[in-house]
C-alpha positions in Angstrom: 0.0 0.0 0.0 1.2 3.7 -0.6 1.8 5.8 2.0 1.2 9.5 1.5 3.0 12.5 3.8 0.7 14.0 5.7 1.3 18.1 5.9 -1.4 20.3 8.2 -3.1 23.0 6.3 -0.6 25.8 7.3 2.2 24.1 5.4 2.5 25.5 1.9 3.2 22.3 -0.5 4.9 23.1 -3.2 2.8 22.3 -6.3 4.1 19.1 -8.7 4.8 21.7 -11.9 7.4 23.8 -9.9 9.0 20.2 -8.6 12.7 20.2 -9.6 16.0 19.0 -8.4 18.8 21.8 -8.3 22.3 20.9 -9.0 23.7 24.4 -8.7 21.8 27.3 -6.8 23.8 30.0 -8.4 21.5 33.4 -7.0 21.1 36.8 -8.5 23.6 37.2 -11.3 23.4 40.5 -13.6 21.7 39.7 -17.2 25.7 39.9 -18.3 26.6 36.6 -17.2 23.8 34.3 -18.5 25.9 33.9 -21.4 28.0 32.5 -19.4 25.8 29.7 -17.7 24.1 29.1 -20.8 27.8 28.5 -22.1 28.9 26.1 -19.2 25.9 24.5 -19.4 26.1 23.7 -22.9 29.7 22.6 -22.9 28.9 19.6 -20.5 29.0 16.3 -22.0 27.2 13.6 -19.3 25.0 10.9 -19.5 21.4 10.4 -18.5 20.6 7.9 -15.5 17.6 7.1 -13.6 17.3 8.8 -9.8 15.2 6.5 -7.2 13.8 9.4 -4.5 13.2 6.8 -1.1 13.0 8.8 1.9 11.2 11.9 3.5 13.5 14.4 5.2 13.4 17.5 7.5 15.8 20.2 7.0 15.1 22.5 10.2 17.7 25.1 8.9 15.4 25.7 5.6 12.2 24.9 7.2 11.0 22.4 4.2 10.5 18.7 3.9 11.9 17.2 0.8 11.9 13.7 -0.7 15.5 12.3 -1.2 17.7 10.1 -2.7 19.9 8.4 -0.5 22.4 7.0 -3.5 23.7 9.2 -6.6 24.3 7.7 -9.7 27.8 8.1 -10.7 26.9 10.1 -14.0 24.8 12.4 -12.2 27.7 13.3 -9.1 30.3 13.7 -12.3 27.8 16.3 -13.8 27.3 17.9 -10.7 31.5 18.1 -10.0 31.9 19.2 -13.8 29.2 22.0 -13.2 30.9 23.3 -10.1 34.1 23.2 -11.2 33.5 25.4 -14.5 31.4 27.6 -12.6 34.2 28.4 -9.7 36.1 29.0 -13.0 34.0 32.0 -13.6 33.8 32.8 -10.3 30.9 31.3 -9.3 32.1 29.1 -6.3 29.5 27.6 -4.5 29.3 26.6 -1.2 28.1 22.5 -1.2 30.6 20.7 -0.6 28.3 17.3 -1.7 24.9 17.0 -3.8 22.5 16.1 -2.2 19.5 15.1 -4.7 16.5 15.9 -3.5 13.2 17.3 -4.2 11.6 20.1 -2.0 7.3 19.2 -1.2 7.2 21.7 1.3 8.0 24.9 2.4 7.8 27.2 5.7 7.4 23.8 7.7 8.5 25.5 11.0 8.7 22.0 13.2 9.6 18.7 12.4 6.5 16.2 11.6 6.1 12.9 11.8 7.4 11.6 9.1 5.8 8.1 7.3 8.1 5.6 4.9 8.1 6.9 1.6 7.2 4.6 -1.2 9.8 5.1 -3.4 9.6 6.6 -7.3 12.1 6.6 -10.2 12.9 10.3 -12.0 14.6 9.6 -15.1 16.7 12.0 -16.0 17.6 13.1 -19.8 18.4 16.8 -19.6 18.8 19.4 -17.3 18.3 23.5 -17.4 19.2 26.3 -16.7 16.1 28.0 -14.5 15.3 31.6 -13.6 12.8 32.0 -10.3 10.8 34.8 -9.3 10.2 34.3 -5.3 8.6 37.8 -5.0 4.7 35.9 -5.3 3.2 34.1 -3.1 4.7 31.0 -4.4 8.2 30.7 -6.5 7.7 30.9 -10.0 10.4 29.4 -12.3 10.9 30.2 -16.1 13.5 27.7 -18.6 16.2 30.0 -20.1 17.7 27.2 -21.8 17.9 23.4 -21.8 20.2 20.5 -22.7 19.6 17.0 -23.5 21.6 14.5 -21.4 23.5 11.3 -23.0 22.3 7.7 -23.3 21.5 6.4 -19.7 24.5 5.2 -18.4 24.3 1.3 -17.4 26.4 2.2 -14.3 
């Protein structure tokens, strides 16, 4: 049987068409430099690989509940290294030290819940973008400036 997260009615879910999975949270850069993520991300060459999401989480520091991966795919922690590395390049460093693949279901969660066993789901993943978001609303709003289309799936 599925089991379903229950959330109380003051914590915002975040709806399924802005669910995503960041691999670089890059922040306010001037309109001068999307060139230059749109380049980086075009120049990476990586292969595509299917993500299995099995747990709930609570991240007290961010206030949100997230479902998570608990193992990366080897494809998907090179792109992730690949996309860090040319981005401190351009003096971009970011601060994660590790990915951590996740996808965010709630927001402004301010205490832990109970959390149930997740039944676990597959995300494959072909392509990746790069995403402007507009968190002055209510809720986020996110907008593709550009996408690219990932390799043959890996059989690693």
């Amino acid at each position: 049987m599925a089991q379903a997260l229950k959330l109380d009615a003051a914590s915002p879910r975040v709806p399924p068409e802005n669910y995503h999975m960041t691999l670089a949270f890059v922040g306010e850069v001037p309109a001068s430099q999307v060139a230059t993520l749109r380049k980086i991300g075009g120049s990476q060459r990586a292969s595509g690989c299917t993500l299995r999401f099995d747990a709930y989480e609570y991240w007290p520091e961010a206030e949100v509940i997230v479902a998570a991966a608990r193992e990366i795919p080897s494809s998907l922690e090179r792109l992730w290294q690949q996309i860090h590395a040319d981005l401190a390049q351009h003096n971009q460093a970011l601060e994660h030290t590790r990915l951590r693949a996740h996808v965010t279901i709630a927001r402004k969660v301010p205490q832990a819940p109970v959390l149930q066993a997740m039944s676990a789901f597959a995300w494959k993943v072909q392509a990746f973008s790069l995403m402007q978001s507009n968190t002055a609303g209510a809720r986020p709003i996110y907008t593709v400036v550009d996408t690219w289309q990932l390799l043959d799936e890996d059989a690693s």
